[in-house]
N, C-alpha and C positions, 0 to 999 in steps of 0.2 A: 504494500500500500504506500504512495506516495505521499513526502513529507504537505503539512499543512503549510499555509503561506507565512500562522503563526510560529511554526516550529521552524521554519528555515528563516525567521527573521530573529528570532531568540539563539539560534546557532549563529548567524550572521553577526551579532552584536558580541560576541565571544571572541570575533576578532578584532588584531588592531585596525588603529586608526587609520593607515594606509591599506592596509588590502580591504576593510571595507572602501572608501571611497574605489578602488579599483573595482572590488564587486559593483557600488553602483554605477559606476561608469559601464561596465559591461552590460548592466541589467538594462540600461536607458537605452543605450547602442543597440541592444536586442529586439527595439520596438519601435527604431527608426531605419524606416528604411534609407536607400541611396540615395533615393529624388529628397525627401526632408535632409535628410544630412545635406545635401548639395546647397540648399536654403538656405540650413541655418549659417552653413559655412559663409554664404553670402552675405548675408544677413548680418555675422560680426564683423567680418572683412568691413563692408559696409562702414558700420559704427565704428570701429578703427579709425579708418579713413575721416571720417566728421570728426572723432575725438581731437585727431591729431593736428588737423586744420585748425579745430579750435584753440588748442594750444597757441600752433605759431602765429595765428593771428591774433593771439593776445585778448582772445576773448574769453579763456577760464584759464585761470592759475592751476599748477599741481602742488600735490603736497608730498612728500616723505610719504613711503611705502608704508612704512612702519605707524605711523600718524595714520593714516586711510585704513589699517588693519582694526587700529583702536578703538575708531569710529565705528566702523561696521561693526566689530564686536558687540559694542555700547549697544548699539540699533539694534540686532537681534537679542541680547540682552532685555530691553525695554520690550520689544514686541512678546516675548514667553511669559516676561510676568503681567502681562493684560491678562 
């Protein structure tokens, strides 16, 4: 009899923190096909390209990688304890 969806995500959580995110990376990969991949590849390409324009033409600042980490942390942080 094949594992429940609960019982292979309780085994999944049993690993570390790198091969899970590889497991979900493989799991997402497995429900996209090549025409969506091809998209979404566009898609950041895309945003890339705007982000980066934006920079040099001086219309959004960057911060310290480390600084942007902190934030985002902070942000999800705030969102779990709502």
């Amino acid at each position: 009899m094949p594992m429940t969806k609960e019982q292979i995500l309780n085994e999944a959580q049993r690993l570390s923190r790198a091969d899970r995110e590889a497991l979900a990376e493989e799991l997402i990969m497995g429900v996209v096909d090549d025409q969506e991949q091809s998209a979404i590849d566009a898609a950041w390409a895309a945003e890339a390209k705007r982000r980066a324009e934006a920079v040099a033409d001086g219309k959004i600042q960057t911060i310290p990688g480390d600084q942007a980490m902190k934030e985002a942390f902070e942000s999800v942080r705030q969102v779990q304890q709502k």
